[in-house]
VMD Tcl script that builds the backbone (N, CA, C; Angstrom):
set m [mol new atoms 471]
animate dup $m
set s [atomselect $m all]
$s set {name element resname resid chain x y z} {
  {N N UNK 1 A 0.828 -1.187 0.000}
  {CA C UNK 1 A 0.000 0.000 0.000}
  {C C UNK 1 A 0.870 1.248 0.000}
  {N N UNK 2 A 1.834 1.281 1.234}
  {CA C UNK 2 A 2.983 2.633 0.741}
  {C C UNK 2 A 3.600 2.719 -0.556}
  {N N UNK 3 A 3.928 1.710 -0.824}
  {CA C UNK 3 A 4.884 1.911 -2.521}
  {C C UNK 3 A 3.393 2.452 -3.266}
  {N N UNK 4 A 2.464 2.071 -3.251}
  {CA C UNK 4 A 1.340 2.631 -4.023}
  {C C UNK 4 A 0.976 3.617 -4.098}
  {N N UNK 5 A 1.200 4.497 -2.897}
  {CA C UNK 5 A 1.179 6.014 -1.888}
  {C C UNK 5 A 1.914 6.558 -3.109}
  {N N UNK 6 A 3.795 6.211 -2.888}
  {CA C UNK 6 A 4.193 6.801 -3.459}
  {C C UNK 6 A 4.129 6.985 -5.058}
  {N N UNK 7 A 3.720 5.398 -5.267}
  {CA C UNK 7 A 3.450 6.169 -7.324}
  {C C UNK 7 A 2.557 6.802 -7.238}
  {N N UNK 8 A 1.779 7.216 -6.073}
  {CA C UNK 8 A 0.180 8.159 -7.078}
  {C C UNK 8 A 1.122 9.585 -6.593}
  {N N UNK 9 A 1.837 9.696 -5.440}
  {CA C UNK 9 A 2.688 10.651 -5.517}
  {C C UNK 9 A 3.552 11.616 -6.189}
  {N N UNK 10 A 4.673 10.771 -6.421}
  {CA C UNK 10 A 5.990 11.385 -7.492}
  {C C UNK 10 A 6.072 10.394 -8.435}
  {N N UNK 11 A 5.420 9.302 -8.304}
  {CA C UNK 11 A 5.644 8.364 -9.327}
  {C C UNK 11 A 7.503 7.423 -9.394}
  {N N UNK 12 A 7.546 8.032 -8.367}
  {CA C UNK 12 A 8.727 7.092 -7.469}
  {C C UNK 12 A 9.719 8.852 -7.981}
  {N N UNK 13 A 9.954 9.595 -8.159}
  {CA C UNK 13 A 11.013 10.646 -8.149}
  {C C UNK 13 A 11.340 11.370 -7.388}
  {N N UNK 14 A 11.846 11.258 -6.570}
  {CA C UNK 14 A 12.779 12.006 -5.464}
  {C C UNK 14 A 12.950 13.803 -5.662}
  {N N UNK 15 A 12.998 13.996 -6.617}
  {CA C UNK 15 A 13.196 15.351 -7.189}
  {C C UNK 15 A 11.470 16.192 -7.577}
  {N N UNK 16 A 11.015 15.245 -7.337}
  {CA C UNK 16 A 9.651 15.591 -7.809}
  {C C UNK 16 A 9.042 16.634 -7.034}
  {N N UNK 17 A 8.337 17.777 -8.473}
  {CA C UNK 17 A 7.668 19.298 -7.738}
  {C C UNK 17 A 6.664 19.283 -8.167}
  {N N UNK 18 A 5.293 20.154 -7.465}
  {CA C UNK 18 A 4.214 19.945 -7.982}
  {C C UNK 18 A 3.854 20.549 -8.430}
  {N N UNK 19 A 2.598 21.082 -9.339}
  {CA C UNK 19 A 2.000 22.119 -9.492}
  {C C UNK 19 A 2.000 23.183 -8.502}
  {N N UNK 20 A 1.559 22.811 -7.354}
  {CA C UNK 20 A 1.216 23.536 -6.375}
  {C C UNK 20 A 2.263 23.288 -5.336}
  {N N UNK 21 A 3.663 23.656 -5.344}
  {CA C UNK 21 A 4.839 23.474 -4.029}
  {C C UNK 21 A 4.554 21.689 -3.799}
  {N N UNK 22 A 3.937 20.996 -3.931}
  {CA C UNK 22 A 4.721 19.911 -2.511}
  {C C UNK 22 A 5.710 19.309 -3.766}
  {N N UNK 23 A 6.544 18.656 -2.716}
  {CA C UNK 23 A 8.147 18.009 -3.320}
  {C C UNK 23 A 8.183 16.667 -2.465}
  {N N UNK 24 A 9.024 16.065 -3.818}
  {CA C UNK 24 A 9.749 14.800 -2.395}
  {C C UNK 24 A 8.926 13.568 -3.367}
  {N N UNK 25 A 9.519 12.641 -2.804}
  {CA C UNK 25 A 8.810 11.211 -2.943}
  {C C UNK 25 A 7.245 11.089 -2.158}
  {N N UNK 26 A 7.244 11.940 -0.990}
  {CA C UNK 26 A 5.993 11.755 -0.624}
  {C C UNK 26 A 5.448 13.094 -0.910}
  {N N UNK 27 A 5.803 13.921 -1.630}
  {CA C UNK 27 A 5.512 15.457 -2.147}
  {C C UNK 27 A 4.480 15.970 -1.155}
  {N N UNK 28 A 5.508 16.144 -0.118}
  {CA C UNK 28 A 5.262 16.970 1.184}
  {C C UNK 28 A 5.145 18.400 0.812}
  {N N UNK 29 A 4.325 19.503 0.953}
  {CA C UNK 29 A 3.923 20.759 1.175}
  {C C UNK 29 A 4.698 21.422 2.265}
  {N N UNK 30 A 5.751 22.725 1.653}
  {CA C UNK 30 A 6.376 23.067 2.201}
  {C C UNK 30 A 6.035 23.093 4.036}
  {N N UNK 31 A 4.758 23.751 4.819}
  {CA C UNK 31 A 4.333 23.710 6.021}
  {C C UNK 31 A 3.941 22.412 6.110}
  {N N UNK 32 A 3.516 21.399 5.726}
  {CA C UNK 32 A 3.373 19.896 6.199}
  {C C UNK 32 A 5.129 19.384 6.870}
  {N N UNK 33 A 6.047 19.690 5.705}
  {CA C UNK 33 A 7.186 18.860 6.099}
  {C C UNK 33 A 7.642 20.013 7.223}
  {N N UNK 34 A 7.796 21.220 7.246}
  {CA C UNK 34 A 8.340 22.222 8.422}
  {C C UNK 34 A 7.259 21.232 9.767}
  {N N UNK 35 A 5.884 22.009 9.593}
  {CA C UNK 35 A 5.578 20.686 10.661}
  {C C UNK 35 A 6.207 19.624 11.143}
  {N N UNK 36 A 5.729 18.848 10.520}
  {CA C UNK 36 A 6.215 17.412 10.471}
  {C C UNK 36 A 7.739 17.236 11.193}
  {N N UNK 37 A 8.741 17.967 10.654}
  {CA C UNK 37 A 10.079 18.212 11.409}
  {C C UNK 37 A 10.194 18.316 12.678}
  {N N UNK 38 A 9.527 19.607 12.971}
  {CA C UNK 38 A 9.570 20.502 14.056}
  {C C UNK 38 A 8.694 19.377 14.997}
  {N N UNK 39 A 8.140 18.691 14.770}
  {CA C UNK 39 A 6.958 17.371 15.291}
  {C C UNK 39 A 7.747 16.567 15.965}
  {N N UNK 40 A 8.203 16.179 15.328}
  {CA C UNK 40 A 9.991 14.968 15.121}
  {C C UNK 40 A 10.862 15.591 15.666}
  {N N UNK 41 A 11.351 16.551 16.384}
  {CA C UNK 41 A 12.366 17.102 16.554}
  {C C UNK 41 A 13.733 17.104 15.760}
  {N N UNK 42 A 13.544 17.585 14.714}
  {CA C UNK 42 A 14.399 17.024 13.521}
  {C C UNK 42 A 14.855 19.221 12.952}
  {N N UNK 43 A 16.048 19.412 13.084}
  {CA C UNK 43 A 16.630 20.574 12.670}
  {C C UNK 43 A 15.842 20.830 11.578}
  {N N UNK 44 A 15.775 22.567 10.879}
  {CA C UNK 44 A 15.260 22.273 9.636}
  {C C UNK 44 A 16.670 22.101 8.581}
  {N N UNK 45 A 17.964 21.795 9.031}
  {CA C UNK 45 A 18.543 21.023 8.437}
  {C C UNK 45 A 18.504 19.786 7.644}
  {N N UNK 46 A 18.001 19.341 8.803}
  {CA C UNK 46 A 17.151 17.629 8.760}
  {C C UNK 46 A 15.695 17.212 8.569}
  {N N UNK 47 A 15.199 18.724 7.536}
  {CA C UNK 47 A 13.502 18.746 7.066}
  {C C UNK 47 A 14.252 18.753 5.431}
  {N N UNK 48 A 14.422 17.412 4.890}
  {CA C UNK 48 A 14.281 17.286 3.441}
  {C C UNK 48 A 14.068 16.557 2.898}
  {N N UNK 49 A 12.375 17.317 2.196}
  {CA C UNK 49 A 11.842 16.251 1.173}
  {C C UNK 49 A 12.328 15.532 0.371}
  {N N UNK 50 A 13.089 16.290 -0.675}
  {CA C UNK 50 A 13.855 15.586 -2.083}
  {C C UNK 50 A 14.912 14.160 -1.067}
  {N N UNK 51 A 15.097 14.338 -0.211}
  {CA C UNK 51 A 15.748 12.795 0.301}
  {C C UNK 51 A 15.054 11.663 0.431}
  {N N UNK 52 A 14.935 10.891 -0.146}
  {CA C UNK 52 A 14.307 9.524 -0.150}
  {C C UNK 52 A 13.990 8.946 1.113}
  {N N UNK 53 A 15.344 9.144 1.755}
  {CA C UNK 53 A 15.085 8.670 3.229}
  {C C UNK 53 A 14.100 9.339 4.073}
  {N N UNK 54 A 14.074 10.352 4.116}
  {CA C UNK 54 A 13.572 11.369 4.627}
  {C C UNK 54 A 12.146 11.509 4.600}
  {N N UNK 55 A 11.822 11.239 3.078}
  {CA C UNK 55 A 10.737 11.359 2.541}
  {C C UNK 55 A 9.530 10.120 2.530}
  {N N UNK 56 A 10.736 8.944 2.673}
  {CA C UNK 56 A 9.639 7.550 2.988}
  {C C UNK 56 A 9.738 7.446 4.678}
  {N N UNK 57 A 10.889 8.123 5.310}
  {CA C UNK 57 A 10.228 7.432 6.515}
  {C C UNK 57 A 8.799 8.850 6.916}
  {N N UNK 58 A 9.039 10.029 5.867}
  {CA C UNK 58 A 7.948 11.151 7.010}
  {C C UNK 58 A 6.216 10.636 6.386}
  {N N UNK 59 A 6.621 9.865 4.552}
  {CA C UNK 59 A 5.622 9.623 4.596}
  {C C UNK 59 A 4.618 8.127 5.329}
  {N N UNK 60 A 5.585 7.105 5.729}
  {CA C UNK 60 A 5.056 6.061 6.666}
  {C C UNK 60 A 4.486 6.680 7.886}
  {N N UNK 61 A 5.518 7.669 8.381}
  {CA C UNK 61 A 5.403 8.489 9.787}
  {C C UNK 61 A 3.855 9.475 9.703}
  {N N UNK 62 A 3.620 9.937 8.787}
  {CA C UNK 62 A 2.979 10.727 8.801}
  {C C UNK 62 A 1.053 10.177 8.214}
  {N N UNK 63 A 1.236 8.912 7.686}
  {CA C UNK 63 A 0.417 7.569 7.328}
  {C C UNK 63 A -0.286 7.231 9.085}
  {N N UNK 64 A 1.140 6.772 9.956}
  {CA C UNK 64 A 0.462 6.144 11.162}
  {C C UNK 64 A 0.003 7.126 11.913}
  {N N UNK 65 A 0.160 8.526 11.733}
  {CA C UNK 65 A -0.185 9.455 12.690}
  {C C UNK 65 A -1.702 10.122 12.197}
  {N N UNK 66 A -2.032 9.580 10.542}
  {CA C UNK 66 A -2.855 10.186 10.364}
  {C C UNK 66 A -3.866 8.822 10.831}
  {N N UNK 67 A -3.556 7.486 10.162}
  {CA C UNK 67 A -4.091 6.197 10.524}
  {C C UNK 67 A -4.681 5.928 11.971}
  {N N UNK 68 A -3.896 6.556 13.381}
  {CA C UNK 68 A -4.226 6.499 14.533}
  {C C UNK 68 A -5.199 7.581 14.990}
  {N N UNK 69 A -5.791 8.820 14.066}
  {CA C UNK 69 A -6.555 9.713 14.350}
  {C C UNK 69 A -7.902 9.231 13.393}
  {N N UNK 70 A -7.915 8.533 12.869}
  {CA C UNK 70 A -9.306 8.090 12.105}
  {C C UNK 70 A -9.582 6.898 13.405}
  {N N UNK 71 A -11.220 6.432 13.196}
  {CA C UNK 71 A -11.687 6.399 14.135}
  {C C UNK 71 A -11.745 4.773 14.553}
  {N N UNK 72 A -11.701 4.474 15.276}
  {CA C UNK 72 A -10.937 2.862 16.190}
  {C C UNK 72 A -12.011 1.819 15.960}
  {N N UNK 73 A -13.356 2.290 15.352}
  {CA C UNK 73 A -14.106 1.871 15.291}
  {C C UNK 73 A -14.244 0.581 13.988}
  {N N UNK 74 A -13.726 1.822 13.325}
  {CA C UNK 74 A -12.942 0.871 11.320}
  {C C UNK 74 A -12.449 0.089 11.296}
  {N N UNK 75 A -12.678 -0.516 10.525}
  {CA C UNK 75 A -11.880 -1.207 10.066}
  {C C UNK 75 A -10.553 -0.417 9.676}
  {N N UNK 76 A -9.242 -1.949 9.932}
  {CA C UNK 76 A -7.966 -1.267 8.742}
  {C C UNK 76 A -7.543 -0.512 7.657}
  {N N UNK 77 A -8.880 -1.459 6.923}
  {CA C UNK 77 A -8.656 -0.618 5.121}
  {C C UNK 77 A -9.679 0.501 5.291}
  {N N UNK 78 A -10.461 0.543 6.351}
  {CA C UNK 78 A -11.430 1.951 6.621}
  {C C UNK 78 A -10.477 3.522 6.949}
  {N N UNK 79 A -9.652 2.548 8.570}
  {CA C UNK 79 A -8.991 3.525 8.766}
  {C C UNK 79 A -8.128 4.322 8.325}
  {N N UNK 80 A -7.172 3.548 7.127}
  {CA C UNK 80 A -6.239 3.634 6.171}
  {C C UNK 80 A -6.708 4.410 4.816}
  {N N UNK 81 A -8.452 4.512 4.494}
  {CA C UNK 81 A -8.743 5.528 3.912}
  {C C UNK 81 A -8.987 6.640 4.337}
  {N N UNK 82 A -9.376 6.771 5.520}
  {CA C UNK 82 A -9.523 7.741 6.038}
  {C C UNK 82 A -8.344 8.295 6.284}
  {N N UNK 83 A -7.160 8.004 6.243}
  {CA C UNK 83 A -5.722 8.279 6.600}
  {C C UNK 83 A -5.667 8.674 4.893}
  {N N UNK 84 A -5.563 8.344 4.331}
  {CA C UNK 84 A -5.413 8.694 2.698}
  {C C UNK 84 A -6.205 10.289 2.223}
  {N N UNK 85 A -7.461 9.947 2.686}
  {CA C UNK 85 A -8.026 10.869 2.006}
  {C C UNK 85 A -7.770 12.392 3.087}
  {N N UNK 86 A -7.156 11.893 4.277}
  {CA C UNK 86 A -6.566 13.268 5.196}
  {C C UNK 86 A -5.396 13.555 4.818}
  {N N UNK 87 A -4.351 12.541 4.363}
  {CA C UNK 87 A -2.802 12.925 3.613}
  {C C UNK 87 A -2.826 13.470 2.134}
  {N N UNK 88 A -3.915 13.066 1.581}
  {CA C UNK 88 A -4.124 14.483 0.142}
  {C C UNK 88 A -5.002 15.739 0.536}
  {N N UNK 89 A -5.807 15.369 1.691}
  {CA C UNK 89 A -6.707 16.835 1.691}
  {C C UNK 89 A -6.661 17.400 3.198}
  {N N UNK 90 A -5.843 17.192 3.861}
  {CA C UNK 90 A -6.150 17.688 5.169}
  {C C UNK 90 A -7.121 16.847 6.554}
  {N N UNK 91 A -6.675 16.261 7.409}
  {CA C UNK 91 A -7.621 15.898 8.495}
  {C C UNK 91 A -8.255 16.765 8.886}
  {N N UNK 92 A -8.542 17.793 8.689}
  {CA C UNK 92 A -9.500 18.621 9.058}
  {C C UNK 92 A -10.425 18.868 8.987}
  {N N UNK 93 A -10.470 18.702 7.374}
  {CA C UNK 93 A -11.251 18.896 6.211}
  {C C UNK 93 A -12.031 17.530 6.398}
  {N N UNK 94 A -11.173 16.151 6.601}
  {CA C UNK 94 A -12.385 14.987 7.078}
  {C C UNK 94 A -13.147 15.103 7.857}
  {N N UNK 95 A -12.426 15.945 9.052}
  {CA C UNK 95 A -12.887 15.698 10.125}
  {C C UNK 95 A -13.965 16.227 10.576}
  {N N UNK 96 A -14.441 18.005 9.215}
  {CA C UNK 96 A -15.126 18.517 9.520}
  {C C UNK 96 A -16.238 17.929 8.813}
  {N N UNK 97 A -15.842 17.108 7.550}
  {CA C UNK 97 A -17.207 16.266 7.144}
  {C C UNK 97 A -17.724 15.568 7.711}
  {N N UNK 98 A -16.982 14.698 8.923}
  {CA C UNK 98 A -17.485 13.804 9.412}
  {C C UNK 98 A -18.718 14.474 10.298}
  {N N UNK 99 A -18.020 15.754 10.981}
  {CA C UNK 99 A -19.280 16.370 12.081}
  {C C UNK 99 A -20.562 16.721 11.059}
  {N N UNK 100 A -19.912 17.145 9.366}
  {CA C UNK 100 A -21.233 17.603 8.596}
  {C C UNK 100 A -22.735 16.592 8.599}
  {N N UNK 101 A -22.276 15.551 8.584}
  {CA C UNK 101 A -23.128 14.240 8.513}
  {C C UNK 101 A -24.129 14.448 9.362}
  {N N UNK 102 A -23.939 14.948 10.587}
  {CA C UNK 102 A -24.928 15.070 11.533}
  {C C UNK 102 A -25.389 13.882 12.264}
  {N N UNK 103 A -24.338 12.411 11.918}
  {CA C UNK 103 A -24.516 11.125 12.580}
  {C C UNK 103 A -23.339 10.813 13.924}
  {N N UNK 104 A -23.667 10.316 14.941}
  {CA C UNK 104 A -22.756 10.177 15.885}
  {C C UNK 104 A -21.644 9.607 15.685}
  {N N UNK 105 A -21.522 8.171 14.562}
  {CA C UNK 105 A -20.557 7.313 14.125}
  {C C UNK 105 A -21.308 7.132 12.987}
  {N N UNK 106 A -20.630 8.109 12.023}
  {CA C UNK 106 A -20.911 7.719 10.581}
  {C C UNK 106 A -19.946 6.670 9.754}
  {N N UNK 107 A -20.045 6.341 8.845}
  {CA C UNK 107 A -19.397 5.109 7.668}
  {C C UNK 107 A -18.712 6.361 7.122}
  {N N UNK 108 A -17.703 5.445 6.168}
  {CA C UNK 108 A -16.844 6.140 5.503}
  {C C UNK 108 A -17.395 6.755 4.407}
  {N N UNK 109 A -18.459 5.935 3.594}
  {CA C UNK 109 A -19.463 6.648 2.596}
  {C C UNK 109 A -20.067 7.060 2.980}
  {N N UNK 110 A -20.796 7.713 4.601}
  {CA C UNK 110 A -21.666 8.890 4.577}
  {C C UNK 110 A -20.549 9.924 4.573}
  {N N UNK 111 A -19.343 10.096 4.985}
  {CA C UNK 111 A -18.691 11.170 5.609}
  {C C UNK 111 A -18.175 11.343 3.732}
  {N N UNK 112 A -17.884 10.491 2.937}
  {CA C UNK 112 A -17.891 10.908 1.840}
  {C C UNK 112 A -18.803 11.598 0.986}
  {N N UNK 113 A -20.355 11.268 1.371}
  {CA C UNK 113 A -21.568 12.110 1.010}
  {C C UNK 113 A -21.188 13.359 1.130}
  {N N UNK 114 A -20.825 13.635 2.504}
  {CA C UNK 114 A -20.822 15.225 3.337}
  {C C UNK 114 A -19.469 15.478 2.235}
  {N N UNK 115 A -18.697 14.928 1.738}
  {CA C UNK 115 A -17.338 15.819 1.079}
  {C C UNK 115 A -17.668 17.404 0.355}
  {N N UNK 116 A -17.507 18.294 0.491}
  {CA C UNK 116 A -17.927 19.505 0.188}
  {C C UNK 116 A -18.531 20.444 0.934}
  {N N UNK 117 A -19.569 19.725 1.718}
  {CA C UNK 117 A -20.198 20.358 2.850}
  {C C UNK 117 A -20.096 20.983 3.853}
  {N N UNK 118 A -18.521 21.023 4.023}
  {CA C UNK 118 A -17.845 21.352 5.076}
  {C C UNK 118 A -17.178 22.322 4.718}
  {N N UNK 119 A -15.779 22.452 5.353}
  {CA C UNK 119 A -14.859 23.344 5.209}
  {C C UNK 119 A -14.088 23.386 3.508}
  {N N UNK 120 A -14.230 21.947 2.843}
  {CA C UNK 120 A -13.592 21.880 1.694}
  {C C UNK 120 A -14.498 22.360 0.548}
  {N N UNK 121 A -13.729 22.838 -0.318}
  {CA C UNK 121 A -14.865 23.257 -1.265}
  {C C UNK 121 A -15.038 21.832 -1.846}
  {N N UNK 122 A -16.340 22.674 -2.885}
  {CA C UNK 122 A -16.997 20.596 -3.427}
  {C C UNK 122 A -15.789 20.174 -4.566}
  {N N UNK 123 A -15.328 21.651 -5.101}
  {CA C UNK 123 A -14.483 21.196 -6.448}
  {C C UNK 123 A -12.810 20.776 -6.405}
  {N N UNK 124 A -13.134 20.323 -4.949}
  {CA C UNK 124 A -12.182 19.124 -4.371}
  {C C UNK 124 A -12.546 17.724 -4.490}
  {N N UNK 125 A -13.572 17.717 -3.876}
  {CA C UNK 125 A -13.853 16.173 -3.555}
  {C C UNK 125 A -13.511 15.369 -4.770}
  {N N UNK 126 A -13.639 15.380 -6.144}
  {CA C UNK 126 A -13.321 14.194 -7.184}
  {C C UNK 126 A -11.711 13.836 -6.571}
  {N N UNK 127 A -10.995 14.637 -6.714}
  {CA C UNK 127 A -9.597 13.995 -6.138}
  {C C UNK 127 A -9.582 13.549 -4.951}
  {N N UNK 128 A -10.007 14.266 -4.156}
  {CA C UNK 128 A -10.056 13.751 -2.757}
  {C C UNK 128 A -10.558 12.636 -2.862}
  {N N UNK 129 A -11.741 12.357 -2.840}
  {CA C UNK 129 A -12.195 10.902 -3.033}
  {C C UNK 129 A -11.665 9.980 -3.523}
  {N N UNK 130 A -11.254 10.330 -4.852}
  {CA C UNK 130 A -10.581 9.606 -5.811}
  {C C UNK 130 A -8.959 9.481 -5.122}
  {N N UNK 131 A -8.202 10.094 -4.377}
  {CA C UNK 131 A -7.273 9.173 -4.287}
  {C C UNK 131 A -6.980 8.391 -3.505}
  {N N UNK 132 A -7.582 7.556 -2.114}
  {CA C UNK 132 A -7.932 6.463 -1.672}
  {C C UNK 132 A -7.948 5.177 -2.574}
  {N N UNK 133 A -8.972 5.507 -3.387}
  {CA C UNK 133 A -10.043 4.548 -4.042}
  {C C UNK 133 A -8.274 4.040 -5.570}
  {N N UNK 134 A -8.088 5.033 -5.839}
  {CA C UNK 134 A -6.922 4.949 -7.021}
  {C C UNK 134 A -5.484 3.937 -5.958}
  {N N UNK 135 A -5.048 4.075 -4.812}
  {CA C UNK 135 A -4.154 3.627 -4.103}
  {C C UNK 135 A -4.235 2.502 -3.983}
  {N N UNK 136 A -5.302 2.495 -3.207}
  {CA C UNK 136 A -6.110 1.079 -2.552}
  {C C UNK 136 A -6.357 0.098 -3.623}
  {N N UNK 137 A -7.471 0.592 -4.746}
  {CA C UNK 137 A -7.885 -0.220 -5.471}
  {C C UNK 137 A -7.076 -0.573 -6.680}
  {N N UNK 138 A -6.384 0.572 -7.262}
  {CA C UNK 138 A -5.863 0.118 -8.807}
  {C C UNK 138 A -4.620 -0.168 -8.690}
  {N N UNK 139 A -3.522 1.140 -7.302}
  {CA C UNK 139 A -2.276 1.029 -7.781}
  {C C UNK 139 A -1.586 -0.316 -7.053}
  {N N UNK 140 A -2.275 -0.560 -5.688}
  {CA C UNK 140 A -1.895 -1.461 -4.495}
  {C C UNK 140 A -1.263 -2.936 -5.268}
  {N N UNK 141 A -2.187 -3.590 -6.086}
  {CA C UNK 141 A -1.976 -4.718 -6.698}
  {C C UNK 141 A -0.795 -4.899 -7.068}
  {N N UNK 142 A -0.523 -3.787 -7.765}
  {CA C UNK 142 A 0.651 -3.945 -8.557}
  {C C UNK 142 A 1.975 -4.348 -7.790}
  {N N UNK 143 A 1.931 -3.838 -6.582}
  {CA C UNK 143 A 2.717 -4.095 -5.458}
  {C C UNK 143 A 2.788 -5.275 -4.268}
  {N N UNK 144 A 2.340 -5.972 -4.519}
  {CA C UNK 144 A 1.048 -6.820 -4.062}
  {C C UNK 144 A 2.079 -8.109 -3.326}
  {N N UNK 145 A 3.515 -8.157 -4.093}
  {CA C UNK 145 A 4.347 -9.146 -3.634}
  {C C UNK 145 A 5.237 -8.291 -2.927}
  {N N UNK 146 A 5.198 -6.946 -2.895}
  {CA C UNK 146 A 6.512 -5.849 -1.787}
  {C C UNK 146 A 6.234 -6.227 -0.472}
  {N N UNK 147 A 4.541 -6.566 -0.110}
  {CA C UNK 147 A 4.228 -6.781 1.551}
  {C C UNK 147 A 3.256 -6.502 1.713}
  {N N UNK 148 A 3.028 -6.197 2.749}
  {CA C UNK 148 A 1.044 -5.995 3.592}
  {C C UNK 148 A 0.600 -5.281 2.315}
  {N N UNK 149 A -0.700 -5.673 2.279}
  {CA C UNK 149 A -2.037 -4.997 1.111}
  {C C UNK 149 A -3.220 -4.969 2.417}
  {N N UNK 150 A -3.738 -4.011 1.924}
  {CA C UNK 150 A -5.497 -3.853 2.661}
  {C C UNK 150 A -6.205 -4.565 1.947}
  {N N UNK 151 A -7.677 -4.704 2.194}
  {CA C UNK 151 A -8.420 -4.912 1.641}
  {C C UNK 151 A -9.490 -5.035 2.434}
  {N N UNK 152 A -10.669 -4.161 1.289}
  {CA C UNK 152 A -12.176 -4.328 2.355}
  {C C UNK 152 A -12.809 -5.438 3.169}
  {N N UNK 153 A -12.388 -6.747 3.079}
  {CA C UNK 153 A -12.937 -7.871 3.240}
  {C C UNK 153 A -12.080 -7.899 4.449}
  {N N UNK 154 A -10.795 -8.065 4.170}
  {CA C UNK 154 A -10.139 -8.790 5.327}
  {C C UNK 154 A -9.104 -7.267 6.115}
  {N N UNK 155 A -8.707 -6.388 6.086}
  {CA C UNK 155 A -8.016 -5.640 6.302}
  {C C UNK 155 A -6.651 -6.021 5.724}
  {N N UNK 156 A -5.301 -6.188 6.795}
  {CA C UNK 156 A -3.965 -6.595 6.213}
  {C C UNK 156 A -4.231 -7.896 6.036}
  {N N UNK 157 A -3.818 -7.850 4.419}
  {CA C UNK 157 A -3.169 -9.325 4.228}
  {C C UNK 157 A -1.760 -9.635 4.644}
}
mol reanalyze $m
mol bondsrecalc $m
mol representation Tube
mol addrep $m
């Protein structure tokens, strides 16, 4: 599932810039990786994306930190989208869909209903949505003999 992260990412390039600032193999956003550093206690010497190293351990690091704030209730491959769709669009932005729902413990497809409703605009949600569903479902396979895969049925294989 991470190697999958990273092709929908940089497409494995280390040097990789985006349209919009983020860089790196896990094309971290300049204030995500300053975060993220300063999080880690890591110099901003020692805040660099374009390093491979750097860049796969902040994006695993930054996977379990988003993975442990989605809700305990999920499933694996639940929680792990919900970790996806907060590492392209912000946990915030989930988090405020989730309250949009107006359900105490909503599913991952109602809080996807609410996508727009909230703090994010709507002419987000196709990507947002869409890159979970692209990780998980199309790119994961391909990777499928590197190690652990999700899946809706069973969580880690």
């Amino acid at each position: 599932m991470l190697a999958a992260q990273v092709h929908q990412e940089s497409a494995w390039d280390p040097q990789a810039v985006s349209r919009v600032g983020a860089r790196g193999l896990g094309q971290f956003m300049p204030g995500t990786a300053t975060w993220w550093c300063e999080a880690n206690k890591l110099t901003p010497e020692q805040c660099q994306p374009h390093n491979p190293t750097w860049a796969l351990r902040a994006l695993v690091g930054y996977d379990k930190w988003l993975f442990d704030r989605a809700p305990g209730r999920y499933s694996a491959y639940d929680r792990m989208h919900v970790a996806l769709r907060a590492y392209n669009g912000g946990l915030g932005h989930w988090q405020a869909e989730a309250r949009a729902t107006g359900l105490p413990q909503p599913t991952i497809e109602q809080v996807a209903v609410a996508c727009g409703q909230a703090k994010r605009h709507a002419s987000h949600c196709k990507e947002n949505l869409g890159y979970p569903a692209r990780i998980l479902g199309m790119l994961q396979p391909r990777y499928q003999a590197w190690g652990l895969t999700l899946s809706p049925n069973r969580g880690g294989d």
